[in-house]
C-alpha positions as CSV (number, residue, x, y, z in Angstrom):
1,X,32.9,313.1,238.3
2,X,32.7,315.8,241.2
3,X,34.3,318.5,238.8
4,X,31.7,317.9,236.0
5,X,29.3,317.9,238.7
6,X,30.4,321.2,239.9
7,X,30.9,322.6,236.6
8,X,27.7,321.5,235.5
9,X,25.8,322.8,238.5
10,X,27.4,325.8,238.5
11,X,26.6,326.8,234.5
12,X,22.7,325.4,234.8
13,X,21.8,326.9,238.1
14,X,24.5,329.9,237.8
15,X,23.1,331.2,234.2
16,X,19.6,329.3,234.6
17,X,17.7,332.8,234.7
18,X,19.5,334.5,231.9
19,X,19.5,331.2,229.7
20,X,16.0,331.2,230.1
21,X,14.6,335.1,229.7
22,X,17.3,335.0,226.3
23,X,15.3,332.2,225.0
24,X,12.2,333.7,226.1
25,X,12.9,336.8,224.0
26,X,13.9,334.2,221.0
27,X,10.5,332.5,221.2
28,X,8.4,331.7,224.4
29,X,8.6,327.6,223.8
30,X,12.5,327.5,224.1
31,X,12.8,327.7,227.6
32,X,10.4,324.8,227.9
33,X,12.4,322.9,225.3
34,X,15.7,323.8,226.7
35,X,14.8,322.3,230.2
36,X,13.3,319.6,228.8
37,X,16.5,318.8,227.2
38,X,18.3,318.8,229.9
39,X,16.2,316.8,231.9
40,X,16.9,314.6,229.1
41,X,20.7,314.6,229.5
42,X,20.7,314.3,233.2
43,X,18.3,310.9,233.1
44,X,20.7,309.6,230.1
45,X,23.4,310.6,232.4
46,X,22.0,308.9,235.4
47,X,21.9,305.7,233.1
48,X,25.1,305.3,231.5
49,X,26.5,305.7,235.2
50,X,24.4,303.1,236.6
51,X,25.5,300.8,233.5
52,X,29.0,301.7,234.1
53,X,28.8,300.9,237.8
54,X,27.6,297.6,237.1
55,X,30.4,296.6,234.8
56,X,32.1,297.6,237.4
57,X,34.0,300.4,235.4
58,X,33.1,303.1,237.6
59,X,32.1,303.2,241.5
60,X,29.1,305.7,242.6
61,X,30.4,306.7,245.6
62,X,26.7,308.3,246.7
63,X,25.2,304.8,246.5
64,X,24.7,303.4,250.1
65,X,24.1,300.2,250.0
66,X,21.2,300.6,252.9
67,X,18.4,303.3,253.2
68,X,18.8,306.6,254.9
69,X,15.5,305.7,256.6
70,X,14.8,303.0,259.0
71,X,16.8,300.8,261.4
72,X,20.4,302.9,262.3
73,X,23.4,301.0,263.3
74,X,24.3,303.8,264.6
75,X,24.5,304.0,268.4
76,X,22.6,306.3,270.5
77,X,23.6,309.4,272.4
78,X,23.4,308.8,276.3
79,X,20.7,311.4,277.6
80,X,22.2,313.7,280.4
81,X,20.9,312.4,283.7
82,X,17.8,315.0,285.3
83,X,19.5,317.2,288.4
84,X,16.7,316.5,291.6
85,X,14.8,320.0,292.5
């Protein structure tokens, strides 16, 4: 999944500008339907992995299973103690 990721990345935001000013000079909608396309394919994609994870077929590594935000069970760093003036 990371090389399709990669791959994938790489192509789209690599070649995004000349994809877009070619398809510009085609006709000016193109771009908008060509982005909108892939938008498209990336929210298909983000379901079929989702569906796959919950048959258990695949495992989403990314997913945590708490927040980023809120309580850390992290521990604290120690602050350094002040040196008297």
């Amino acid at each position: 999944m990371a090389l399709s990721y990669n791959i994938g990345v790489s192509f789209l935001g690599g070649f995004a500008a000349a994809i877009s000013q070619a398809l510009y000079q085609l006709n000016s909608l193109f771009p908008g339907i060509y982005w909108t396309c892939t938008g498209i394919v990336t929210v298909v994609t983000i379901f079929v992995a989702l569906s796959l994870s919950d048959r258990d077929w695949v495992k989403l590594t990314h997913r945590r299973s708490e927040p980023y935000f809120g309580k850390s069970t992290m521990p604290t760093m120690p602050t350094m103690p002040t040196m008297p003036t």
